[in-house]
C-alpha positions in Angstrom: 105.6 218.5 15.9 106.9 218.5 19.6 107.4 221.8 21.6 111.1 223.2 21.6 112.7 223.1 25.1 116.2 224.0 23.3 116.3 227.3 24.4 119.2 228.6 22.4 116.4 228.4 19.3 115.5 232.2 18.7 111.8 233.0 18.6 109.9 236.4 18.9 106.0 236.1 20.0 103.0 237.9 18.0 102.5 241.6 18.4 99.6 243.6 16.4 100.6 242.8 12.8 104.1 242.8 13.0 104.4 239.1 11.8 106.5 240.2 9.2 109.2 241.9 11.5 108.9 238.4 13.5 109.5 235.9 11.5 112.2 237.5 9.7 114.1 237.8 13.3 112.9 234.0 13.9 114.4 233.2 10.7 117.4 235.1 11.3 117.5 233.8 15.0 118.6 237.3 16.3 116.6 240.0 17.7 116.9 243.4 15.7 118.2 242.4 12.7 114.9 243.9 11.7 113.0 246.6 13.6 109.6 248.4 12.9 111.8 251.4 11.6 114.2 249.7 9.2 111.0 247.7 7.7 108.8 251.5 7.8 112.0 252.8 5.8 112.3 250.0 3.4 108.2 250.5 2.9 108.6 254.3 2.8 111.4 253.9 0.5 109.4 251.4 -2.2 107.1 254.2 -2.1 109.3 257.0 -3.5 110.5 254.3 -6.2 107.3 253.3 -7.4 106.5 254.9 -11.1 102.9 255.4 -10.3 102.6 257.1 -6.8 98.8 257.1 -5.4 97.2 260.3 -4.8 97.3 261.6 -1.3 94.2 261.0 0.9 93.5 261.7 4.5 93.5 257.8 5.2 96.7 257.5 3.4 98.7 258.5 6.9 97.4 255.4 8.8 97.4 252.9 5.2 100.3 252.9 3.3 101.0 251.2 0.2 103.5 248.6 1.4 102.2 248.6 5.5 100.2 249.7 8.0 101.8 252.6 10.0 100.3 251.9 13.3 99.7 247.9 13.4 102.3 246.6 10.5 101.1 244.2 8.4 104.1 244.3 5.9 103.7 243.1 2.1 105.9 240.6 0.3 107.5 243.9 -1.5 108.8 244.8 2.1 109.9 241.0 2.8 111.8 241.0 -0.6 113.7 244.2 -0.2 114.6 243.4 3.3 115.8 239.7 2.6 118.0 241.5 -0.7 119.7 244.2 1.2 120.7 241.6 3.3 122.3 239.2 0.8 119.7 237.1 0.5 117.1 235.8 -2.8 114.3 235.5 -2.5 112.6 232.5 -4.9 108.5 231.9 -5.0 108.1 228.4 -4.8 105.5 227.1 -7.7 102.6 225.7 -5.8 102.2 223.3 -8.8 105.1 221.2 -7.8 104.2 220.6 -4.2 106.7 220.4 -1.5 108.5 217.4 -2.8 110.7 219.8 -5.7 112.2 221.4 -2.6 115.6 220.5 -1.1 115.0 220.3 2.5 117.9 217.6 3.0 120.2 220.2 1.1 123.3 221.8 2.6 122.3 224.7 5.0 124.4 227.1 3.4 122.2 227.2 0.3 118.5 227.0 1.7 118.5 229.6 4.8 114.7 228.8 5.7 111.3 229.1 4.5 109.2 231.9 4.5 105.1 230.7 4.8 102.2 233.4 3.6 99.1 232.1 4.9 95.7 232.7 5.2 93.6 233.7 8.4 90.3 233.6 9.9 89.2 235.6 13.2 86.5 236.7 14.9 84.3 233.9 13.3 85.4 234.2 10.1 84.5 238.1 9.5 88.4 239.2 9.3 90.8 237.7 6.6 94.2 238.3 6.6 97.7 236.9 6.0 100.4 235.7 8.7 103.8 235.6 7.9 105.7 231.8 9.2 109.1 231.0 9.5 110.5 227.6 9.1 114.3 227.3 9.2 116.8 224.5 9.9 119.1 224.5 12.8 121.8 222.0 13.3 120.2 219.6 11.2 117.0 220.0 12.5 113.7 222.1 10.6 112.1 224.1 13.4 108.6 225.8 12.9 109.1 229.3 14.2 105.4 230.6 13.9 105.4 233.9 16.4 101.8 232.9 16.7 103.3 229.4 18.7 104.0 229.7 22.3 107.9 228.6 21.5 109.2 227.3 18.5 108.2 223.4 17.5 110.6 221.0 16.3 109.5 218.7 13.0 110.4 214.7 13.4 111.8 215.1 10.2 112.1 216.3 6.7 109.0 214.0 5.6 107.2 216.1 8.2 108.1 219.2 7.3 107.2 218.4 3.2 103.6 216.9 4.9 103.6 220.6 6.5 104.2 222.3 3.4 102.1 220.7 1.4 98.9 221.4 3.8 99.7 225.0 3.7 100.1 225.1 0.1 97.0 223.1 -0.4 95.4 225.5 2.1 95.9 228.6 0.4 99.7 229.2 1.3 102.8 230.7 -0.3 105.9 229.2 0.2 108.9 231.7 -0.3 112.2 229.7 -0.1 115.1 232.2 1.0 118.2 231.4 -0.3 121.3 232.1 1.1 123.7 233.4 -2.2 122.0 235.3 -4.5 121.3 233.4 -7.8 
């Protein structure tokens, strides 16, 4: 992958654990379609619809169900809500079938982008989380739009992009395609 220098390509940069909140504006390529309070309403409201509501602790004001209040860190019932009030589905790609069964060369009104899960080491291993990745295609080009990457990168081609996927699936990834009509 070669480093963007087309600077009409959106990209937001890392902040605490708000990968979630970035890479739905990188794969949006706008800033505020999302903010930390439309994503903490979306999480607070998931709450109030689920059938079986935790019990109330003291910790329960800084760890909610569906995010972290002070830091982020979003779950894929927060991704999914936001992506469907927006018009968008939502489809969990099945590992199984590697990155070959997915349409990359398709017309760009159908696949919107690609939404990564993946896992991460710090601090010498002792923390392991998840970032959320964007990949999307822009004028016939896939970009990776990681807010963990200085600026967005630009994939040679298609074949790259699949060679991409398929490390990340065979490295513990999710793959979320995000389509653009619901289905």
């Amino acid at each position: 992958m070669a480093t963007d220098t087309n600077s009409q390509i959106y990209h937001e940069r890392q902040k605490l654990q708000f990968c979630l909140l970035h890479s739905l504006n990188n794969l949006f390529q706008q800033k505020d379609v999302f903010t930390r309070s439309s994503l903490n309403e979306i999480a607070e409201k998931l709450v109030l619809e689920e059938p079986n509501n935790e019990t109330w602790t003291p910790l329960s004001v800084l760890f909610k169900p569906h995010h972290n209040a002070l830091t982020g860190n979003y779950d894929i019932n927060v991704l999914i809500a936001a992506l469907e009030d927006k018009g968008k589905n939502v489809v969990w790609h099945d590992r199984r079938n590697g990155a070959s069964s997915i349409d990359l060369d398709g017309p760009e009104d159908a696949l919107m982008g690609i939404l990564l899960n993946v896992p991460v080491r710090m601090f010498a291993g002792l923390w392991k989380s998840r970032h959320w990745v964007s990949l999307r295609k822009i004028d016939g080009v896939w970009y990776n739009l990681d807010s963990d990457l200085v600026a967005s990168q630009a994939f040679e081609d298609t074949e790259k992009v699949r060679e991409f996927l398929d490390y990340i699936i065979g490295h513990g990834g999710e793959v979320l395609l995000v389509m653009n009509n619901k289905q």
